[in-house]
C-alpha positions as CSV (number, residue, x, y, z in Angstrom):
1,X,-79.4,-57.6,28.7
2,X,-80.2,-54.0,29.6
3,X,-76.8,-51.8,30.9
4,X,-78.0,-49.7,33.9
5,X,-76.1,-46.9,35.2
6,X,-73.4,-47.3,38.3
7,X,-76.0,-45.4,40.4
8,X,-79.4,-47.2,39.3
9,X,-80.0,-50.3,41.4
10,X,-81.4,-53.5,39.4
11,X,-84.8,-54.0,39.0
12,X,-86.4,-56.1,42.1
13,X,-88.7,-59.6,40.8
14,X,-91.7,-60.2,42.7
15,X,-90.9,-64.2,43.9
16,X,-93.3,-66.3,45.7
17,X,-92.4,-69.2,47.4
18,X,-93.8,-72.2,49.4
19,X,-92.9,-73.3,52.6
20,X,-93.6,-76.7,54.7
21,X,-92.3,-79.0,57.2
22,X,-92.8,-81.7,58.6
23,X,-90.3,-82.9,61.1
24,X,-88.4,-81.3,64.1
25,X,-90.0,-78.0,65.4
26,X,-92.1,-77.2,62.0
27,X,-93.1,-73.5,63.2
28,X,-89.1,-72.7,63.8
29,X,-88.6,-74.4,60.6
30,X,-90.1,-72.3,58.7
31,X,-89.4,-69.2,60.6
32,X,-85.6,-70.0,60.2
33,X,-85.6,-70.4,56.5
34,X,-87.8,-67.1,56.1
35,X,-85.1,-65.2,57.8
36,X,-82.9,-67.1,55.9
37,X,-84.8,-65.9,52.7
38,X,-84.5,-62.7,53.8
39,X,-80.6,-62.7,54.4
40,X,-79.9,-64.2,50.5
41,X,-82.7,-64.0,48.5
42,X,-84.0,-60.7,49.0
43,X,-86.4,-58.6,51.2
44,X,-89.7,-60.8,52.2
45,X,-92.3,-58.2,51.9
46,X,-95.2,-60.5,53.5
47,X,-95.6,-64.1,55.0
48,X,-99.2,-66.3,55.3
49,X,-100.4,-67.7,58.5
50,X,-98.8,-71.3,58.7
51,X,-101.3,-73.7,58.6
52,X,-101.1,-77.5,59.5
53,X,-101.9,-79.9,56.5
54,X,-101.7,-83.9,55.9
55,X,-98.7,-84.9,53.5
56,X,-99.7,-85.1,50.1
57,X,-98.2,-87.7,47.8
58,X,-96.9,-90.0,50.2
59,X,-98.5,-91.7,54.0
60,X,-96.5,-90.0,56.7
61,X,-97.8,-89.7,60.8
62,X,-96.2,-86.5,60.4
63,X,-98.0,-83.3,59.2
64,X,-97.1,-80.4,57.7
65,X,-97.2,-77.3,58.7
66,X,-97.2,-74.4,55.0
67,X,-96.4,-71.0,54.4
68,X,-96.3,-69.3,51.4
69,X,-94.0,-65.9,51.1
70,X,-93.1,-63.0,48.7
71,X,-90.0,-61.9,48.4
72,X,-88.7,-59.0,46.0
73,X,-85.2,-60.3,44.6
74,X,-82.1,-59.0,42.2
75,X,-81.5,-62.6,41.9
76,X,-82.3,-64.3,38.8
77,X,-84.5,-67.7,38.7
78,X,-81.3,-70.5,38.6
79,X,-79.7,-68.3,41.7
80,X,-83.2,-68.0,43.7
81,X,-83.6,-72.1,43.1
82,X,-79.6,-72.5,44.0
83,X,-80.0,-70.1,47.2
84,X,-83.3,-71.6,48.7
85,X,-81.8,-75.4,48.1
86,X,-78.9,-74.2,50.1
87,X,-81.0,-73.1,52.8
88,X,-82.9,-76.6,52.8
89,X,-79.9,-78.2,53.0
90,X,-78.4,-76.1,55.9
91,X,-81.6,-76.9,57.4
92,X,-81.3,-80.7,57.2
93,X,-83.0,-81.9,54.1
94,X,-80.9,-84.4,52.6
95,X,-82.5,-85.2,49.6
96,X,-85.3,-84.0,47.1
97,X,-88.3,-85.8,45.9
98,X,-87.6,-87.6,42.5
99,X,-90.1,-89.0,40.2
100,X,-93.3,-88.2,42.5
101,X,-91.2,-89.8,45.7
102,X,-92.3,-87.9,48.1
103,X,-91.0,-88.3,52.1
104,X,-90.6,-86.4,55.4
105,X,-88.6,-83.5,55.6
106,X,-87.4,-80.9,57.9
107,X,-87.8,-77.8,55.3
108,X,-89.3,-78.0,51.8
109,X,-89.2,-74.2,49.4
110,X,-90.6,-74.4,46.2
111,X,-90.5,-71.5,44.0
112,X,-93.7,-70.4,42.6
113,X,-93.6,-67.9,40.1
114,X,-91.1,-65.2,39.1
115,X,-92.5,-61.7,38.4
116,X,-94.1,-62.6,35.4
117,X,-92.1,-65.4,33.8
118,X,-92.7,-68.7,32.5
119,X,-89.3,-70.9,33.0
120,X,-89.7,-74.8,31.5
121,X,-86.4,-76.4,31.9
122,X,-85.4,-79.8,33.3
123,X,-84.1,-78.1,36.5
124,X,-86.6,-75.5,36.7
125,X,-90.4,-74.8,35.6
126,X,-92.4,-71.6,36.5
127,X,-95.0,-71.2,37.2
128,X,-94.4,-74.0,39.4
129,X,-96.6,-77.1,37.3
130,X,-98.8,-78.9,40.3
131,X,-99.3,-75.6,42.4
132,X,-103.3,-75.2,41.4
133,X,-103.5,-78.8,42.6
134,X,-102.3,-78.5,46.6
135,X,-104.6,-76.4,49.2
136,X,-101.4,-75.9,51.2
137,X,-99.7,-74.1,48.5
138,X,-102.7,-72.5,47.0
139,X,-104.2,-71.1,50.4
140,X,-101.8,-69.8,52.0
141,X,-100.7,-68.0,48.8
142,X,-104.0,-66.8,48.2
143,X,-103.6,-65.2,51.4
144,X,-100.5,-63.0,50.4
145,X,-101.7,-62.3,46.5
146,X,-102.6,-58.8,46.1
147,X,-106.7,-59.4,44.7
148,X,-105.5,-58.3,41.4
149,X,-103.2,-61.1,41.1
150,X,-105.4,-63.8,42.4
């Protein structure tokens, strides 16, 4: 670990992070849990358009509605993962896909990648495993990815 002077402020991780919902008012969804982002995870810098998508992984009449966001944090992986279930949580999701067992939920934020990490532990992998797989992760990050990073 690397001592920083009293006066220097920790270095800031660039965190991406997916967003969908697909019950209740999906739009305020996600806007809540961005401000919500904002207030304990760090400062969003910029948010994708939200786009509507079908469910993926499981048959639901409900669609989704995605968002991808980047946020610069202080917070470390563990406490980014932590703070965002929290947030689903407040929002109403009462439980998390197990084992591919997808359902309906209010709020969904998975965590993308972290700055340049690579994270592979049973709670937590980074860059997120299945992300190059789903259009409503991939476009809406694509949106927000500086064209170096894409």
């Amino acid at each position: 670990m690397i001592k920083r002077p009293p006066s220097c402020s920790p270095e800031r991780e660039k965190l991406y992070l997916s967003l969908g919902s697909n019950l209740g008012d999906r739009a305020q969804n996600l806007r809540r849990a961005i401000a919500l982002i904002e207030e304990r995870v760090g400062a969003v810098q910029r948010v994708s358009s939200f786009i509507e998508t079908e469910p993926w992984g499981f048959e639901s009449e409900h669609p989704f509605l995605n968002a991808a966001c980047l946020v610069l944090t202080t917070l470390s992986p563990i406490e980014c993962l932590e703070a965002t279930q929290q947030i689903e949580r407040e929002l109403g999701r009462k439980k998390k896909s197990k084992n591919g067992k997808y359902h309906d939920r209010p709020i969904d934020i998975d965590l993308l990648m972290y700055g340049d990490q690579t994270i592979s532990t049973p709670r937590l992998t980074i860059p997120h495993p299945r992300m190059q797989e789903r259009d409503f992760v991939m476009i809406p990050l694509r949106e927000i990815l500086p064209s170096t990073e894409r």
